[in-house]
Structures are given as C-alpha cells and as structure tokens.
C-alpha positions as CSV (number, residue, x, y, z in Angstrom):
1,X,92.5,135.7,94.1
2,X,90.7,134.8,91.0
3,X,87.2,133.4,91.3
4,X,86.2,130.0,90.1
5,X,83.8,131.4,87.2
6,X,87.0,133.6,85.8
7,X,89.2,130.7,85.9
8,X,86.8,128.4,84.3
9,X,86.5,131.2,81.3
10,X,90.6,131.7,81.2
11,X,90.7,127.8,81.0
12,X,88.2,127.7,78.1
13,X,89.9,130.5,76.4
14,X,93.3,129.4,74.2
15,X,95.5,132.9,74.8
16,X,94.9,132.4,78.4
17,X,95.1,128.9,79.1
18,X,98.6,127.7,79.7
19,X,98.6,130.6,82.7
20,X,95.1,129.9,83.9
21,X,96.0,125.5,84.1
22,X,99.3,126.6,86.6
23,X,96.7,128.5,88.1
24,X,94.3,125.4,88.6
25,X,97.3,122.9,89.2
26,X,98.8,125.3,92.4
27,X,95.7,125.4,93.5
28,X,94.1,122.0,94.3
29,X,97.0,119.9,93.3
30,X,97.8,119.4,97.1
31,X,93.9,119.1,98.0
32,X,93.4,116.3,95.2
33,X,96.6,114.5,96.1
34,X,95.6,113.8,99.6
35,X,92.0,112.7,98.8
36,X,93.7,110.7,96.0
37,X,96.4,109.4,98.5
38,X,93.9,108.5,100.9
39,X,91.6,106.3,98.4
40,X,94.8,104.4,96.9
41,X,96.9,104.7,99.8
42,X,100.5,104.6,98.0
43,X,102.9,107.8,97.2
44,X,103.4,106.4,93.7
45,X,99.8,105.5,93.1
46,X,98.5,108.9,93.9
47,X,101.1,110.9,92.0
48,X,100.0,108.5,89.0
49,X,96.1,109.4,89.4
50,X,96.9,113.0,90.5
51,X,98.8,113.3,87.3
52,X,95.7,111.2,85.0
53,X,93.5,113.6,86.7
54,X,94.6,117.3,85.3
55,X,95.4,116.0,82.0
56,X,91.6,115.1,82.2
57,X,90.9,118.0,83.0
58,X,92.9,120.2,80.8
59,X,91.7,117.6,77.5
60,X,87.8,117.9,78.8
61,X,87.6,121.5,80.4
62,X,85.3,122.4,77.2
63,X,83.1,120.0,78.5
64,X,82.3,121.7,81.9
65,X,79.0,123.1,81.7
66,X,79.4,125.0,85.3
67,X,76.7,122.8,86.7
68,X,78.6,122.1,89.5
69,X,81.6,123.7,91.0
70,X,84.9,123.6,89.9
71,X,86.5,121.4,92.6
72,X,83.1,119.3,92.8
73,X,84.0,118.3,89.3
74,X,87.7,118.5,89.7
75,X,87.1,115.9,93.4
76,X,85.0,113.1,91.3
77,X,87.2,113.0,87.9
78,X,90.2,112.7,91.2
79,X,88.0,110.2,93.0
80,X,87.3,108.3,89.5
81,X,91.1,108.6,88.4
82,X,91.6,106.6,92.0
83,X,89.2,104.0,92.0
84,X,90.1,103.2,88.4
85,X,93.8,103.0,89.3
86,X,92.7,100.3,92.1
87,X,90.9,98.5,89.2
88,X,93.3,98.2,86.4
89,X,96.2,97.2,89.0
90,X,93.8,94.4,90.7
91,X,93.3,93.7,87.2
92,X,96.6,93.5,86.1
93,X,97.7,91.1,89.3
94,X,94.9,89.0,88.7
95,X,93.6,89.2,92.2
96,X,89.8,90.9,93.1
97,X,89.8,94.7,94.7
98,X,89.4,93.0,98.4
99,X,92.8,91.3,98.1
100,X,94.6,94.1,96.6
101,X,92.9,96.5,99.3
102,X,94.7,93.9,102.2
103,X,98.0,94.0,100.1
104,X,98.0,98.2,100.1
105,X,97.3,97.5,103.7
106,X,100.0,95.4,104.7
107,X,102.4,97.5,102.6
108,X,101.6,101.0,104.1
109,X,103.4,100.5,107.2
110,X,106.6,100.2,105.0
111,X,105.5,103.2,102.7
112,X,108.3,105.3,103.1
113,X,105.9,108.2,102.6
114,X,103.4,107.2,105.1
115,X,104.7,109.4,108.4
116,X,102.0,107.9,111.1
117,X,102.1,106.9,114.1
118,X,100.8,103.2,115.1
119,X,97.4,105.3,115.7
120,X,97.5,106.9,112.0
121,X,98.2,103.7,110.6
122,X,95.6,101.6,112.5
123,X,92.9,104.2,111.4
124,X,93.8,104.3,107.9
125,X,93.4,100.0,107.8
126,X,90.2,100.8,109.4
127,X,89.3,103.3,106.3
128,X,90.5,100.9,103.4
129,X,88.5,98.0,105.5
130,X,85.3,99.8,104.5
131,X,83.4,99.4,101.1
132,X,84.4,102.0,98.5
133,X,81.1,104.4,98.9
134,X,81.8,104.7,103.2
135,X,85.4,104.9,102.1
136,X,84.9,108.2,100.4
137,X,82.4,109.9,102.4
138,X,83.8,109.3,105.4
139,X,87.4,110.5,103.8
140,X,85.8,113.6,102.1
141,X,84.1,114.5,105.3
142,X,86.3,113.7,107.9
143,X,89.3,114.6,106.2
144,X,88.4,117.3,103.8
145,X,85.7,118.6,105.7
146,X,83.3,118.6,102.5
147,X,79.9,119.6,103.5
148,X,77.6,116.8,102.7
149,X,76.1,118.8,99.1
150,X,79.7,119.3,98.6
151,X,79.8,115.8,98.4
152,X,76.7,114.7,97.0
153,X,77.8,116.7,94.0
154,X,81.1,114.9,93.8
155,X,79.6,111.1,94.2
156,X,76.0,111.9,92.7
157,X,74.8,110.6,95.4
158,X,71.5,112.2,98.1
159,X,72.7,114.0,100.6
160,X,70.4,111.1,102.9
161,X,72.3,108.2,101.6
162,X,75.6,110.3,102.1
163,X,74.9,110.7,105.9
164,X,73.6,107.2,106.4
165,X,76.9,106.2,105.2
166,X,79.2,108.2,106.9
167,X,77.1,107.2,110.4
168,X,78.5,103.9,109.6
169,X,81.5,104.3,108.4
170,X,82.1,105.9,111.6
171,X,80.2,102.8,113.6
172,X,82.4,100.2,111.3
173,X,85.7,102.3,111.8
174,X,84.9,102.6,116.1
175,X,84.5,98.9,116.3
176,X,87.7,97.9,114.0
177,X,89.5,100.4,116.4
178,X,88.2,99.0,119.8
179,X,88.6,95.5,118.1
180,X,92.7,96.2,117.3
C-alpha cells in the first residue's frame, strides 16, 4: 500500500503519473461517488461530478501544497463539484435550489439506482430537506464516519460549528421521521 505523501510525489512527477492517477482513481473513486451521490442524489448526477472531480484533480494536483490530506482535499473539490452541479442545473431549469432539491426528491423513489427500502428512502428526503452545511456534515459523519477535523478540513469550517450542526441535523432529521 503506498502512503498518501508517496502518491502525492508520483502524482506531481510526469514519468510516474499516469500509474500513480489509476492509483488515486481505484482508490477513493467509490468513497467520492457515494458522498457525491448522497449530496446530488441521482446515479447520473454523481457520475457527472465524480468525473469533473479527478480531472480537477489531475489538472491542479501541482497546486496541492500538503496542507491538508489527500482525501480532505480530494472530499471538498468532490463536495464543491456537487454543489456546483445542483447550481448550474437549478440554473439551467430556471427554478431556485429549494425547488430543484423537492424535484430530486420526488424523483428518487423512481431512480432505478436507488435500492432502498421505504425506510432508506424516507431518510434520504429527510437529509436533502436540510440546508446544504447540516446536509454535509451530517452525510460525512454519519455516513462516512469522518471525524469532525476530518471534516472541518474538508468544509473549512470549526470543528464547534461542525458539531452544532450535526446535533441538529440529527434533531431536524428525528422530527421529519416521527413527523412521516
């Protein structure tokens, strides 16, 4: 297994590159999809960001200073690639982010790649319900179990502000559920 610091220096290297980004991609590709799938909420969607998001990577990896970790930096150009997906195709429709959010919702049920139960499915409307910052704490903690400076890194956020919104995020997401 090669460490993040090796991989970061094959990246930046040209002779060793090519190998090193197959390296990168088989490693977090699934990881990024799902926390990609679970901000946009559509098969297609994700692939699309998952897709915008190595070949920002790959153009930019010059830029990475090694401030942060690898995934930290890899999770918010991900989470960025997402959100600005949401953007541009609210844009695009001509309808605000709140509408568009209740259209991906009514839709998931009939997402052919969306295998949950009536549970699942209740839960995720809960999630998209939320606004976008408790949407993405609560997703990268419940779901990728990111420590919280795991994920103050990734949304620049305090690690404070990250745990007052995931209390309610949770308190929002128990109510919608004993509501439904």
């Amino acid at each position: 297994m090669i460490t993040e610091i090796d991989l970061v220096a094959q990246l930046k290297d040209s002779k060793s590159q090519s190998l090193a980004f197959e390296v990168l991609v088989n490693t977090y590709k699934q990881k990024l999809y799902w926390h990609i799938r679970r901000i946009v909420l559509n098969h297609d969607d994700a692939d699309d960001a998952l897709q915008n998001t190595f070949i920002k990577v790959y153009k930019n990896i010059d830029g990475f200073k090694g401030d942060s970790k690898l995934y930290s930096w890899l999770y918010r150009i991900a989470t960025n690639e997402a959100l600005t997906l949401l953007k541009q195709k609210s844009k695009k429709q001509g309808i605000s982010n709140i509408e568009l959010k209740n259209q991906i919702i009514e839709n998931l049920q009939s997402d052919v790649y969306f295998e949950g139960n009536e549970i699942q499915l209740k839960l995720q409307k809960a999630i998209a319900l939320l606004p976008e910052k408790q949407q993405l704490v609560f997703n990268m903690k419940y779901f990728d179990d990111l420590k919280y400076t795991e994920i103050s890194e990734i949304v620049e956020t305090s690690v404070g502000a990250l745990k007052a919104s995931y209390h309610l995020a949770v308190k929002k997401i128990e109510a919608y559920l004993k509501e439904n």
